[in-house]
PDB file of N, CA, C and O in Angstrom:
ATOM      1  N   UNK A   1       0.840  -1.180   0.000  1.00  0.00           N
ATOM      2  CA  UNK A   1       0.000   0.000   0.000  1.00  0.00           C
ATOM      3  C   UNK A   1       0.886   1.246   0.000  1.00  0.00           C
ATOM      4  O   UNK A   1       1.848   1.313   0.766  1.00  0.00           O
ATOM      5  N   UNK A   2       0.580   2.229  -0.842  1.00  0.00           N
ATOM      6  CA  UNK A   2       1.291   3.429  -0.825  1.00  0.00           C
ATOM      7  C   UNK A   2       1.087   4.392  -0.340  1.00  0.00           C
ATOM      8  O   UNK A   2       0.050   4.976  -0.654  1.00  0.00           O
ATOM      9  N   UNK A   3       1.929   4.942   0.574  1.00  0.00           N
ATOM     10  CA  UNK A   3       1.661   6.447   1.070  1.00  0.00           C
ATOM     11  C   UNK A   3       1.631   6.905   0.563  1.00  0.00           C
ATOM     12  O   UNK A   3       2.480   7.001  -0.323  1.00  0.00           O
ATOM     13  N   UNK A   4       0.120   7.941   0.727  1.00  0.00           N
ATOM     14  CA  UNK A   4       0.390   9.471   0.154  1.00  0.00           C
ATOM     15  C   UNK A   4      -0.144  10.555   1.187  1.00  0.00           C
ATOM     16  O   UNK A   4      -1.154  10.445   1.883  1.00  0.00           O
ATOM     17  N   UNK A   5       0.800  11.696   1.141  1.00  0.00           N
ATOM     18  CA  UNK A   5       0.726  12.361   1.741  1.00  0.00           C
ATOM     19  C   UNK A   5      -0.732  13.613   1.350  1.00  0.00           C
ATOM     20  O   UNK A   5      -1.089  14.176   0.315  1.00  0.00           O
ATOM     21  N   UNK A   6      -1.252  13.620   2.829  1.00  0.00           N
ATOM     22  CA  UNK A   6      -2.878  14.127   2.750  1.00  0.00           C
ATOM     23  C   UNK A   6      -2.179  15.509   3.018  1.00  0.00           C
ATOM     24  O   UNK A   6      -1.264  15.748   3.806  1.00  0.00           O
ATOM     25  N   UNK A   7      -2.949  16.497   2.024  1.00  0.00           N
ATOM     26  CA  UNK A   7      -1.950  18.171   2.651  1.00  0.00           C
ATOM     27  C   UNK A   7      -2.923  19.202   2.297  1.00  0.00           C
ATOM     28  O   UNK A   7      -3.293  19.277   1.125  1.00  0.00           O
ATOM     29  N   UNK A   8      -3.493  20.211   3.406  1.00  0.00           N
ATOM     30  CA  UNK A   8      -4.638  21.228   2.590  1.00  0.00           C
ATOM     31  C   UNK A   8      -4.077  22.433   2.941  1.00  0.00           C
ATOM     32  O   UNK A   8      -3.455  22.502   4.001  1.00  0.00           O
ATOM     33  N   UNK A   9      -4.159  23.126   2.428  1.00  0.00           N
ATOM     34  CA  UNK A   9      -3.560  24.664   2.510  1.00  0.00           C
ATOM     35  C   UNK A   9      -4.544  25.628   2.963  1.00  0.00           C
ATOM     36  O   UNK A   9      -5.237  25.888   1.979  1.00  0.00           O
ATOM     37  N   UNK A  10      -5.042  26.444   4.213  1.00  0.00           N
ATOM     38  CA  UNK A  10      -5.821  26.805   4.291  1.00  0.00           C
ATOM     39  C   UNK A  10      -6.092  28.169   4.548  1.00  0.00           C
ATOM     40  O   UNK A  10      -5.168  28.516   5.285  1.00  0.00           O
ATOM     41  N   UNK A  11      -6.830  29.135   4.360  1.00  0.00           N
ATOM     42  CA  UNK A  11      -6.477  30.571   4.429  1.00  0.00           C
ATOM     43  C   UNK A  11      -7.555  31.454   5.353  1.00  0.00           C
ATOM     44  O   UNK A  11      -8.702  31.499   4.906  1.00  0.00           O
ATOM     45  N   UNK A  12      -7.317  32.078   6.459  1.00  0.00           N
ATOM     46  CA  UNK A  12      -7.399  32.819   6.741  1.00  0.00           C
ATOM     47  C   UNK A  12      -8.150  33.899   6.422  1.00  0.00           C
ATOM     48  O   UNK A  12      -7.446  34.380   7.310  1.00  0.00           O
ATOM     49  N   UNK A  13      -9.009  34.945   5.982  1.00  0.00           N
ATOM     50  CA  UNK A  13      -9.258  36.456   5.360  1.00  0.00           C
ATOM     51  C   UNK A  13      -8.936  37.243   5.864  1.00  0.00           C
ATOM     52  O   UNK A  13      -8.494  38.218   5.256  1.00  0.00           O
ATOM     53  N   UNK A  14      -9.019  37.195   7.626  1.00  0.00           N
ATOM     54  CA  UNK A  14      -9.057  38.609   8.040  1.00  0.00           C
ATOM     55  C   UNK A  14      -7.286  38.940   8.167  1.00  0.00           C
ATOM     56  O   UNK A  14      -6.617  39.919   7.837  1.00  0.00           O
ATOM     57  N   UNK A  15      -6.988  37.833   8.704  1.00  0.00           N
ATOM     58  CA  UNK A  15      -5.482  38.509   8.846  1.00  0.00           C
ATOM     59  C   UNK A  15      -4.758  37.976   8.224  1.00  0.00           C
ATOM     60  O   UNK A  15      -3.636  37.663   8.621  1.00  0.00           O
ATOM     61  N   UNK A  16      -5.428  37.616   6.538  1.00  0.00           N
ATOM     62  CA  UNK A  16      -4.606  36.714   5.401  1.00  0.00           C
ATOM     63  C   UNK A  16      -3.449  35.845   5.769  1.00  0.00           C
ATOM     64  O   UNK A  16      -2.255  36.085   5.587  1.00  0.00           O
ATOM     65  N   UNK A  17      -3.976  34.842   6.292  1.00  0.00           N
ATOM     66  CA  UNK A  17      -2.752  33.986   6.909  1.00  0.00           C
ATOM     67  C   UNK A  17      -2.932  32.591   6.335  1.00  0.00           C
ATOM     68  O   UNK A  17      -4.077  32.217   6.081  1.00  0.00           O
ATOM     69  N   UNK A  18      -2.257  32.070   6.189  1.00  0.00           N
ATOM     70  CA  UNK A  18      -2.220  30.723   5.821  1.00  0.00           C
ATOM     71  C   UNK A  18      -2.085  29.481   7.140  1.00  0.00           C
ATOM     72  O   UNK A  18      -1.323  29.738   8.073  1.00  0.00           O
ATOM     73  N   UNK A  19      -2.617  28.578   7.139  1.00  0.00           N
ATOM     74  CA  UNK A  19      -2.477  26.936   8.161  1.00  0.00           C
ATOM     75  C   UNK A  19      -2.792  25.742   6.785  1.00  0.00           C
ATOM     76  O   UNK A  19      -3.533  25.554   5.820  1.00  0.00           O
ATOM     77  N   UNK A  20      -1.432  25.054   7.662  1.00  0.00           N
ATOM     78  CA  UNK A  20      -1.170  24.454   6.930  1.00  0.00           C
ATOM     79  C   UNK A  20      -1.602  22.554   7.368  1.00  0.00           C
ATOM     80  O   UNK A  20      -1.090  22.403   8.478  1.00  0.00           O
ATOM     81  N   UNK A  21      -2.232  21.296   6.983  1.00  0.00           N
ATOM     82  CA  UNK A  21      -2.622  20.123   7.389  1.00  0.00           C
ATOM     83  C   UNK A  21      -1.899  19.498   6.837  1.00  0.00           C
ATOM     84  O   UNK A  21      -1.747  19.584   5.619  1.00  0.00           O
ATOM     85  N   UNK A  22      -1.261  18.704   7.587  1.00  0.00           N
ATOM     86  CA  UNK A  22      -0.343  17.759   6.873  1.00  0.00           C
ATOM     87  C   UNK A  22      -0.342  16.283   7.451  1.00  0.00           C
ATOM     88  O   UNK A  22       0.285  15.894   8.436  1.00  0.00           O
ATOM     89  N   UNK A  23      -1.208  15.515   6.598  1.00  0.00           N
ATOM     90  CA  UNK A  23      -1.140  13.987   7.145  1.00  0.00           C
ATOM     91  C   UNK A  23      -0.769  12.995   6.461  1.00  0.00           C
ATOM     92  O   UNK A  23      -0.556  13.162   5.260  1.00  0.00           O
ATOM     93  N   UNK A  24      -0.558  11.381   7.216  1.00  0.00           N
ATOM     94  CA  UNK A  24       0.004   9.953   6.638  1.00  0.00           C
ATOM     95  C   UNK A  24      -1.096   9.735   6.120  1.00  0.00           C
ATOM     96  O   UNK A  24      -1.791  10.141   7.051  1.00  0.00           O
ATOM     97  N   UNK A  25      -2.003   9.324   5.153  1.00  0.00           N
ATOM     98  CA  UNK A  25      -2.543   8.409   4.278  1.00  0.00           C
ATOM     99  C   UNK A  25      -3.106   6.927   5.172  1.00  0.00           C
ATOM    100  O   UNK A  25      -4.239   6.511   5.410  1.00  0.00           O
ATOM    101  N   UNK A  26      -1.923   6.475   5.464  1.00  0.00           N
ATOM    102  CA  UNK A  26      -1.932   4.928   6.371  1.00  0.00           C
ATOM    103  C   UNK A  26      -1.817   4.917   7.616  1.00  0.00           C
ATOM    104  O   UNK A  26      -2.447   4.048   8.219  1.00  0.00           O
ATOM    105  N   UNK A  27      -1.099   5.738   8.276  1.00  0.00           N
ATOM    106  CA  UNK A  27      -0.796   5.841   9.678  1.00  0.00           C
ATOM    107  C   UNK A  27      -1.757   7.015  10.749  1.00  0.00           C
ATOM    108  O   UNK A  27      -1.735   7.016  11.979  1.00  0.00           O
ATOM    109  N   UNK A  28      -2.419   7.792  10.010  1.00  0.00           N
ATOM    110  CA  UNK A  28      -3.809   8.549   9.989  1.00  0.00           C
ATOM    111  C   UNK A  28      -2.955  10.102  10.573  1.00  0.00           C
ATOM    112  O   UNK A  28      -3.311  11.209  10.168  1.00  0.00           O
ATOM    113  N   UNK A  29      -2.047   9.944  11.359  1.00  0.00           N
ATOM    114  CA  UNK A  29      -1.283  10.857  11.756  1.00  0.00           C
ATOM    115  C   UNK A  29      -0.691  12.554  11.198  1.00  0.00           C
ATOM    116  O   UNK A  29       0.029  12.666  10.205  1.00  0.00           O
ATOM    117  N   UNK A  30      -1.122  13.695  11.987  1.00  0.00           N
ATOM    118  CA  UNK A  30      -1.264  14.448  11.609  1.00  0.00           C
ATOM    119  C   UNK A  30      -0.639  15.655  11.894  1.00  0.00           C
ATOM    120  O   UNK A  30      -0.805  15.820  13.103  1.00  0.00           O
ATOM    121  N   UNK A  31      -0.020  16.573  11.446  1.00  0.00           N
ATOM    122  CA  UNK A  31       0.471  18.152  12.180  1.00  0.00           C
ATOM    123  C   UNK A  31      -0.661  19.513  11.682  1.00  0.00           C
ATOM    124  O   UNK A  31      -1.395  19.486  10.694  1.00  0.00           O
ATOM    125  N   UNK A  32      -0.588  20.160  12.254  1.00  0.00           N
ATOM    126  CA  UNK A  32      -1.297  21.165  11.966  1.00  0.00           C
ATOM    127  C   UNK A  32      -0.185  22.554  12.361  1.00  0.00           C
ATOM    128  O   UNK A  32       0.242  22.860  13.475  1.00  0.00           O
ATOM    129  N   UNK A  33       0.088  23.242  10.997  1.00  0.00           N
ATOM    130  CA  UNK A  33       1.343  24.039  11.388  1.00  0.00           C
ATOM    131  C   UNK A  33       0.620  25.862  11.400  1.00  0.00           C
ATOM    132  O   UNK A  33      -0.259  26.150  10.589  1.00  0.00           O
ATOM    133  N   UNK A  34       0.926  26.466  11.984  1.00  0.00           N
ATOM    134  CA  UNK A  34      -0.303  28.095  12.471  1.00  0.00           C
ATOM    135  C   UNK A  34      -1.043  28.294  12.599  1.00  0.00           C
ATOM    136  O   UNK A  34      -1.370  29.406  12.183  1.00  0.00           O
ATOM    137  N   UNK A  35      -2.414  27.190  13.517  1.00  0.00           N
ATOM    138  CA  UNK A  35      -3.301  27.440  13.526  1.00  0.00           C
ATOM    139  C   UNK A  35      -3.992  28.585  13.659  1.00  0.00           C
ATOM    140  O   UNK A  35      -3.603  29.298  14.584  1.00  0.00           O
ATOM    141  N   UNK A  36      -5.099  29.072  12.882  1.00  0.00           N
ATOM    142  CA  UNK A  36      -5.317  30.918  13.853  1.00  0.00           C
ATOM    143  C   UNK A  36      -7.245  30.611  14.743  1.00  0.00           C
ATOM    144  O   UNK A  36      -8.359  30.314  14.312  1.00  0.00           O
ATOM    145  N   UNK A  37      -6.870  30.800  15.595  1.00  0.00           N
ATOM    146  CA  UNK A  37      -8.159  31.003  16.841  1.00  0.00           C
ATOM    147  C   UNK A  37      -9.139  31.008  16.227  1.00  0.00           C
ATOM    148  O   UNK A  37      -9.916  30.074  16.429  1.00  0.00           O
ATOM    149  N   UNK A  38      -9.527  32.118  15.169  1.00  0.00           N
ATOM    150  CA  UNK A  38     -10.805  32.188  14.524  1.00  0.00           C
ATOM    151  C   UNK A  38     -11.307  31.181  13.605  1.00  0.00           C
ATOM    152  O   UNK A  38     -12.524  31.162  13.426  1.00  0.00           O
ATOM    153  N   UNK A  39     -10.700  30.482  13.094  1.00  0.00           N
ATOM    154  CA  UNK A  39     -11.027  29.019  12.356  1.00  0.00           C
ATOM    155  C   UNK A  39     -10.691  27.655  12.570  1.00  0.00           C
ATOM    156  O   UNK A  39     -10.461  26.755  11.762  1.00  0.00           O
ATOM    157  N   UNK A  40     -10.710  27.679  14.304  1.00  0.00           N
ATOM    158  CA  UNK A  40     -10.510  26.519  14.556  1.00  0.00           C
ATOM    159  C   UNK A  40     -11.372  25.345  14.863  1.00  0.00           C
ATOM    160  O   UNK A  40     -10.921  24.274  15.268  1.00  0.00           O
ATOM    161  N   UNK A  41     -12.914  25.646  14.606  1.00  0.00           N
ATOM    162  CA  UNK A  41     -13.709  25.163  13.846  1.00  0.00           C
ATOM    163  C   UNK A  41     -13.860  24.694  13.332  1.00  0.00           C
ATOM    164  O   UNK A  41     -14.481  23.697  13.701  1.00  0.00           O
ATOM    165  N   UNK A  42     -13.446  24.816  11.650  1.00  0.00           N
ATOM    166  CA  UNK A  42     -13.480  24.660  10.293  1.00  0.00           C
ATOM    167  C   UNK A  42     -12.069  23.747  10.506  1.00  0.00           C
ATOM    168  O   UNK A  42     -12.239  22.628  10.020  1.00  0.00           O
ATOM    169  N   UNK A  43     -10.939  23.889  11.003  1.00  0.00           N
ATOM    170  CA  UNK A  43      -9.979  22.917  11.294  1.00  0.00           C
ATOM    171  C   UNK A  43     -10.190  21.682  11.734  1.00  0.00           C
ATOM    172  O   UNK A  43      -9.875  20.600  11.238  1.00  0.00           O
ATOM    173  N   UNK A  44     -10.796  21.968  12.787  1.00  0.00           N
ATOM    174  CA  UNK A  44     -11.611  20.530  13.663  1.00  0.00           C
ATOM    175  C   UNK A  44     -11.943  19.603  12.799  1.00  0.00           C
ATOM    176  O   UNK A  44     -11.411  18.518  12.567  1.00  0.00           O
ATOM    177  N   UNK A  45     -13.339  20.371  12.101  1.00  0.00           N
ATOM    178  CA  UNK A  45     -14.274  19.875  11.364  1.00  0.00           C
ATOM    179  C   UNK A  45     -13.198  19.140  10.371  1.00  0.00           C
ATOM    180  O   UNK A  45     -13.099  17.913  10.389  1.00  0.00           O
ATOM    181  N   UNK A  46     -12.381  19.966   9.487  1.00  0.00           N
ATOM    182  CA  UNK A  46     -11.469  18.640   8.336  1.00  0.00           C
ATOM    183  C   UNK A  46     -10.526  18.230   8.967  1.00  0.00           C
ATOM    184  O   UNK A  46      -9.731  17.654   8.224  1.00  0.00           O
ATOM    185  N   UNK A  47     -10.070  18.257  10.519  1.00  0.00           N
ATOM    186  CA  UNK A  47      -9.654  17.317  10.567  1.00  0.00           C
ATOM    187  C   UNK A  47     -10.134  15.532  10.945  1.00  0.00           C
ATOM    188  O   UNK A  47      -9.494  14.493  10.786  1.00  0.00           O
ATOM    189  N   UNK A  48     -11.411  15.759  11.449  1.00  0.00           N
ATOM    190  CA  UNK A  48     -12.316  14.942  11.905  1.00  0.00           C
ATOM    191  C   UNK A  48     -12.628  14.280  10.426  1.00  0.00           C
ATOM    192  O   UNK A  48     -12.289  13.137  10.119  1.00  0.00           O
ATOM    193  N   UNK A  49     -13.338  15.202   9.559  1.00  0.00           N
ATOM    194  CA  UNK A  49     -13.956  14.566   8.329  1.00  0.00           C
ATOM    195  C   UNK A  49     -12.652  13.781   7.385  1.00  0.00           C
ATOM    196  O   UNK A  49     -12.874  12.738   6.770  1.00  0.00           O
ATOM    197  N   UNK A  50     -11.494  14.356   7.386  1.00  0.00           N
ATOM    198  CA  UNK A  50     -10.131  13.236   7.422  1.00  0.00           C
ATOM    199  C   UNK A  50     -10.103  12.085   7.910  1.00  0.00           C
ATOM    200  O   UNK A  50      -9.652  11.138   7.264  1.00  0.00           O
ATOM    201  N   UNK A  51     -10.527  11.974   9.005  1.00  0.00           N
ATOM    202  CA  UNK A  51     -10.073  10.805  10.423  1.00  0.00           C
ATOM    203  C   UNK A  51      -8.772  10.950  10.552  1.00  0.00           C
ATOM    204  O   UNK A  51      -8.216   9.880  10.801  1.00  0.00           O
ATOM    205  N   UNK A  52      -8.072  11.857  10.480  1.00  0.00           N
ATOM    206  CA  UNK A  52      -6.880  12.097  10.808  1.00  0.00           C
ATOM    207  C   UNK A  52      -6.407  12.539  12.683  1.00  0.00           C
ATOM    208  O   UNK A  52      -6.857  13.381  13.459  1.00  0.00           O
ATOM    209  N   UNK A  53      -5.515  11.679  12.786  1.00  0.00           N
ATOM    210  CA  UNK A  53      -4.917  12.017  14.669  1.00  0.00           C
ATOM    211  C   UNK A  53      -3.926  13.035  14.443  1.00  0.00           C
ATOM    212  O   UNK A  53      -2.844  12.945  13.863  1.00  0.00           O
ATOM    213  N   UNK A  54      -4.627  14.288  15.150  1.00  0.00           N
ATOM    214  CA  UNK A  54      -3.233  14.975  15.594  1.00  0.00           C
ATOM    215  C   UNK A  54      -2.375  14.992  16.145  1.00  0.00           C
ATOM    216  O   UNK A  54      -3.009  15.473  17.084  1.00  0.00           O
ATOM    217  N   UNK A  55      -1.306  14.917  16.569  1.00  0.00           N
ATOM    218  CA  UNK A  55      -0.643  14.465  16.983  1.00  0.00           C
ATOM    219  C   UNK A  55       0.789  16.079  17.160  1.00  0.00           C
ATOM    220  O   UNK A  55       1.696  16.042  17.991  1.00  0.00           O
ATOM    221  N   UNK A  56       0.633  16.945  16.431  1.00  0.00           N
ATOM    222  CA  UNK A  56       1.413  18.305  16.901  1.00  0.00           C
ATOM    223  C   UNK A  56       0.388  19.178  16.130  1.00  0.00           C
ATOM    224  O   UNK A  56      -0.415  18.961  15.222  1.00  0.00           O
ATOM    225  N   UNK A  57       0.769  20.309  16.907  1.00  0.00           N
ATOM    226  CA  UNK A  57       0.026  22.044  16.457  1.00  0.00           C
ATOM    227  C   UNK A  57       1.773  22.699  16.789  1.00  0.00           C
ATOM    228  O   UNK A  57       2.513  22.689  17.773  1.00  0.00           O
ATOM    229  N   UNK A  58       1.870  23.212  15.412  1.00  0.00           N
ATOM    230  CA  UNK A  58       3.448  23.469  15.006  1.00  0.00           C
ATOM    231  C   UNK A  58       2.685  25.123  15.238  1.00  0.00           C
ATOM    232  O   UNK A  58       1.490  25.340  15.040  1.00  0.00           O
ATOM    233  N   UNK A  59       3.560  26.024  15.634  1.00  0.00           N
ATOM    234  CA  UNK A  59       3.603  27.396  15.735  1.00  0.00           C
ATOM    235  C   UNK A  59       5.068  27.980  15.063  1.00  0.00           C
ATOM    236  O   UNK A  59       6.073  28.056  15.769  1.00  0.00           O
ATOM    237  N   UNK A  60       5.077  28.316  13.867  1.00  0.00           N
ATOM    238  CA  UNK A  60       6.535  28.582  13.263  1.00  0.00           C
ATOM    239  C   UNK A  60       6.947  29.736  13.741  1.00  0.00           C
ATOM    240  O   UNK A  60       8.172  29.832  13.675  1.00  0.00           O
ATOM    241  N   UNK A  61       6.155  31.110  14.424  1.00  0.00           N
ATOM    242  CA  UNK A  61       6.456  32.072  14.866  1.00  0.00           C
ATOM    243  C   UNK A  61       5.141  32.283  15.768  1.00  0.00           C
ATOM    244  O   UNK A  61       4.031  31.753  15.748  1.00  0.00           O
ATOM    245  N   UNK A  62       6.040  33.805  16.993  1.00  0.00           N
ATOM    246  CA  UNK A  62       4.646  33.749  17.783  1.00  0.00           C
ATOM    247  C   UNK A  62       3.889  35.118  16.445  1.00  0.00           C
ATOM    248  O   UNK A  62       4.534  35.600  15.514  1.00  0.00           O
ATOM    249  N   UNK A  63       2.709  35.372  16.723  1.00  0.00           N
ATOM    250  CA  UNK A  63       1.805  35.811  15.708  1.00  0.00           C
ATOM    251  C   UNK A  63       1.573  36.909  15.794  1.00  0.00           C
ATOM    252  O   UNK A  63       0.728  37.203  16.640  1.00  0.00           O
ATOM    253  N   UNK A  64       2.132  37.923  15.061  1.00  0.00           N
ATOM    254  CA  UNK A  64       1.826  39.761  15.558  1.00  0.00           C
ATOM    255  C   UNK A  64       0.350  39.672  14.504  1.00  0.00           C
ATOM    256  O   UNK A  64      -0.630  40.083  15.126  1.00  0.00           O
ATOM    257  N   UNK A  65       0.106  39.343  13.448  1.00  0.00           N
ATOM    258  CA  UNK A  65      -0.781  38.704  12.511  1.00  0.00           C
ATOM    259  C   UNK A  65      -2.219  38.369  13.208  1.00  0.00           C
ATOM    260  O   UNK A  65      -3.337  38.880  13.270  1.00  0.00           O
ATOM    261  N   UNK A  66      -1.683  37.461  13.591  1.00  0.00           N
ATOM    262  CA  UNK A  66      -3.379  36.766  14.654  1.00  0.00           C
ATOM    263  C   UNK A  66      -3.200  35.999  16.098  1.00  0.00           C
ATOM    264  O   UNK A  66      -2.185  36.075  16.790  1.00  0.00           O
ATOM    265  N   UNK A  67      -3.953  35.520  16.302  1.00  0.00           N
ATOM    266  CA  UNK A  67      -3.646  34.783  17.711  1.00  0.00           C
ATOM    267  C   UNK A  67      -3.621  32.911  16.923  1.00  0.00           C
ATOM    268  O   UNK A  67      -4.019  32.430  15.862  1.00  0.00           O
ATOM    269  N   UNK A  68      -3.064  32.473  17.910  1.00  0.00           N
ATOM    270  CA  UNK A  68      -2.788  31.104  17.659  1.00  0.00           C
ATOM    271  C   UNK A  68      -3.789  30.248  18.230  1.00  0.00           C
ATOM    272  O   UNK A  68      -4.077  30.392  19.418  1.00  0.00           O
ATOM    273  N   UNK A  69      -4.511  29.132  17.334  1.00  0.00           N
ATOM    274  CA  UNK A  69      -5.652  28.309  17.647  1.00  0.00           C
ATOM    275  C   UNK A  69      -4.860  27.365  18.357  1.00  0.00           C
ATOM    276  O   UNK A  69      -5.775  26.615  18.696  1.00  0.00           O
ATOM    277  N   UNK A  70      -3.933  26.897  18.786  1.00  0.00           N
ATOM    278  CA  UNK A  70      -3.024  25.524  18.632  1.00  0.00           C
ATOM    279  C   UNK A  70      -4.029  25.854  19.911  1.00  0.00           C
ATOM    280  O   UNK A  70      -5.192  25.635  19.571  1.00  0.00           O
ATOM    281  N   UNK A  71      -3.914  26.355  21.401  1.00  0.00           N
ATOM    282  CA  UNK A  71      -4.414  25.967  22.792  1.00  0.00           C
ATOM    283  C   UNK A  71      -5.920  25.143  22.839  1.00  0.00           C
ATOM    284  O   UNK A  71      -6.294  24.146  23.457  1.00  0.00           O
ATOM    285  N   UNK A  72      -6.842  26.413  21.507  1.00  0.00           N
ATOM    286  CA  UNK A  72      -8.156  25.747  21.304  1.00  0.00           C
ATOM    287  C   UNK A  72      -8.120  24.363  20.943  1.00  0.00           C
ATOM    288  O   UNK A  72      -8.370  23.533  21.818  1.00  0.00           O
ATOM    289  N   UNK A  73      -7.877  24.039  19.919  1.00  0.00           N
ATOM    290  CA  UNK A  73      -7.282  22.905  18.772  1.00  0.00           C
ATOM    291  C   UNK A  73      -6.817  21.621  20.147  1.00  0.00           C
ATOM    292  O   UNK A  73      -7.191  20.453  20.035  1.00  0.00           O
ATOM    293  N   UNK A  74      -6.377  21.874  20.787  1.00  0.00           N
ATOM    294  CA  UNK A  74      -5.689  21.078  22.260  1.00  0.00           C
ATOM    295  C   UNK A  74      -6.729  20.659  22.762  1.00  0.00           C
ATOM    296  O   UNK A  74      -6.803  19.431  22.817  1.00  0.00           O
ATOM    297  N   UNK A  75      -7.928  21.464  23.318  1.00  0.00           N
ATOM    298  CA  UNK A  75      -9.043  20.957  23.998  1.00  0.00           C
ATOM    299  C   UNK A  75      -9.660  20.702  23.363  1.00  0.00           C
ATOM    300  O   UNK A  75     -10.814  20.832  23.771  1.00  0.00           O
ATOM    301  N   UNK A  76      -9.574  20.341  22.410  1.00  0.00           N
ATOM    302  CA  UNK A  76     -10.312  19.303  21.108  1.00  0.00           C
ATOM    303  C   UNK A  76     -10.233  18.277  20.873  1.00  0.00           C
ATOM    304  O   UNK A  76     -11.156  17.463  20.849  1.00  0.00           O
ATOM    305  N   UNK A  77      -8.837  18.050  20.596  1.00  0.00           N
ATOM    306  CA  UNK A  77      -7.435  17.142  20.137  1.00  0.00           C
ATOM    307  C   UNK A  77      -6.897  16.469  21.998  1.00  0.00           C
ATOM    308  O   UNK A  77      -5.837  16.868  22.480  1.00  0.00           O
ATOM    309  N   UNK A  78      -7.259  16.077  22.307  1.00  0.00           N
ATOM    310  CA  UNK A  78      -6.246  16.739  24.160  1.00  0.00           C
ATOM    311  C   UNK A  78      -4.490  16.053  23.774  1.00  0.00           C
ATOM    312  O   UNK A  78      -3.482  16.651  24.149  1.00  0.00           O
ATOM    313  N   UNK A  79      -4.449  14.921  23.094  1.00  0.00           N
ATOM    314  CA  UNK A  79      -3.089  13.970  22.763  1.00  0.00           C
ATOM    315  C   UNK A  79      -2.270  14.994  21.731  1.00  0.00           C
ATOM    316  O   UNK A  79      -1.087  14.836  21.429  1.00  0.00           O
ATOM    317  N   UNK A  80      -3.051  15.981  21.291  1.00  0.00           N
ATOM    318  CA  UNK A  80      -2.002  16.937  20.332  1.00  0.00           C
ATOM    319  C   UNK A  80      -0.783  17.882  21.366  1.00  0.00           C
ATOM    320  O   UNK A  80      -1.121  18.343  22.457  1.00  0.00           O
ATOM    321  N   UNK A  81       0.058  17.984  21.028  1.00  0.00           N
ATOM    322  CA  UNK A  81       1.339  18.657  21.949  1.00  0.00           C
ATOM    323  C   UNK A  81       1.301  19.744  20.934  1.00  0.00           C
ATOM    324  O   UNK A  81       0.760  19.611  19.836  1.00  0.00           O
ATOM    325  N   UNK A  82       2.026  21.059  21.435  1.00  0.00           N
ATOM    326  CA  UNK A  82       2.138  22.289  20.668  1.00  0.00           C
ATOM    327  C   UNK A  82       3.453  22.385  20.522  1.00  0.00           C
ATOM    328  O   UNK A  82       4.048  22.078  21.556  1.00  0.00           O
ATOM    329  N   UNK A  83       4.190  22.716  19.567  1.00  0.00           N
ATOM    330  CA  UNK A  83       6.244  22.608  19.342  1.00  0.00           C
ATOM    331  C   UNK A  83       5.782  24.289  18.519  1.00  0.00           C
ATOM    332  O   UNK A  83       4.757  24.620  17.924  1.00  0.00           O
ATOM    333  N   UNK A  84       7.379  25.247  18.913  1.00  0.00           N
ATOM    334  CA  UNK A  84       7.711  26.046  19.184  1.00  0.00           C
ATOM    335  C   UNK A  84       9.060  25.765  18.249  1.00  0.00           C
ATOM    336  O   UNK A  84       9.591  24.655  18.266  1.00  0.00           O
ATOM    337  N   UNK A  85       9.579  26.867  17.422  1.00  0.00           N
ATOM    338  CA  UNK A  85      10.887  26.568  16.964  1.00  0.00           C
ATOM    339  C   UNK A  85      11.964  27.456  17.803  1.00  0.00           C
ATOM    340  O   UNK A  85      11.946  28.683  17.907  1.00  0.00           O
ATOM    341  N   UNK A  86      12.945  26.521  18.401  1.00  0.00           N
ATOM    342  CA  UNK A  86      13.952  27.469  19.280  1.00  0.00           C
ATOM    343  C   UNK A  86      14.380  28.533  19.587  1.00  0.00           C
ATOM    344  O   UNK A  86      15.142  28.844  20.502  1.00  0.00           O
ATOM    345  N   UNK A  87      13.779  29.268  18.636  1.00  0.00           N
ATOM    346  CA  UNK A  87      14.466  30.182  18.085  1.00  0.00           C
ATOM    347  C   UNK A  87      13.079  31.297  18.174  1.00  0.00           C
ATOM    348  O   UNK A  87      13.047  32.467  17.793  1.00  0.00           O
ATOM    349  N   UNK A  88      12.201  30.646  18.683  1.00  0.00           N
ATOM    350  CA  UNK A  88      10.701  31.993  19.620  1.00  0.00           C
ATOM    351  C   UNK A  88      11.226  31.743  21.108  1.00  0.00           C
ATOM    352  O   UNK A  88      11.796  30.805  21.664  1.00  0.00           O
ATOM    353  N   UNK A  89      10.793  32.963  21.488  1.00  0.00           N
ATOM    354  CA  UNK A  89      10.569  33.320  23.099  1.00  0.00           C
ATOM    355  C   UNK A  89       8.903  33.036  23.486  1.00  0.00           C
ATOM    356  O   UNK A  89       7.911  33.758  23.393  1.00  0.00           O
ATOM    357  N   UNK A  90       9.085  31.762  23.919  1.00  0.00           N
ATOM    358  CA  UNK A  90       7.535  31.156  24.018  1.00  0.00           C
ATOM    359  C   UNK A  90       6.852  29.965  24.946  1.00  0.00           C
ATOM    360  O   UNK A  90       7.596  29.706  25.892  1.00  0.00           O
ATOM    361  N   UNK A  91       5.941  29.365  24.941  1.00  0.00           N
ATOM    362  CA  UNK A  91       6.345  28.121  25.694  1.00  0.00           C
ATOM    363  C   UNK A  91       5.182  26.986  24.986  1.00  0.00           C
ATOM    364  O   UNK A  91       4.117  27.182  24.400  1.00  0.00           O
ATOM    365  N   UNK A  92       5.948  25.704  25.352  1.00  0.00           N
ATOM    366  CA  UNK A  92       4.748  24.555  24.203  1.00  0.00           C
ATOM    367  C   UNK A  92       5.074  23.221  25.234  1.00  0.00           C
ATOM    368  O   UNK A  92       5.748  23.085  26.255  1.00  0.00           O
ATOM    369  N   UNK A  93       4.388  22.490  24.563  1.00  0.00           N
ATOM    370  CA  UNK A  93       5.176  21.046  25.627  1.00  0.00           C
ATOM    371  C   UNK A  93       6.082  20.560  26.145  1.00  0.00           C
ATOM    372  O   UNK A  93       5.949  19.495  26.750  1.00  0.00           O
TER     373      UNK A  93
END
């Protein structure tokens, strides 16, 4: 059976931002990289209608842009962990 990688690009309006879904095909496993607060909803919802497990909410920077869904997305998800790149002044799992 072949992997393919499940990937939706998703956008934002008000504070034109992009989040990004990125899942295994076979292993159901999932990241969700900038979530933003106001559409974490509509996130839920495809990630559920996927059957995809989250498993990280990636924050590539903290957000002068918007606020970050990853905390919401958590009490959704509760097994999803939030990762931080070293290189923010921030805090995640």
């Amino acid at each position: 059976m072949a992997t393919k990688l499940i990937f939706r690009q998703l956008f934002e309006p008000v504070s034109c931002t992009y989040t990004y879904l990125l899942g295994c095909s076979v292993s159901r496993k999932s990241i969700i990289i900038d979530p933003v607060l106001e559409t974490v909803e509509r996130d839920a919802k495809l990630i559920k209608e996927l059957n995809l497990d989250p498993i990280y909410g990636v924050n590539t920077h903290l957000h002068a842009d918007h606020i970050t869904g990853t905390g919401k997305l958590k009490r959704i998800f509760p097994r999803m962990l939030s990762v931080l790149s070293k290189y923010v002044d921030g805090h995640a799992d």
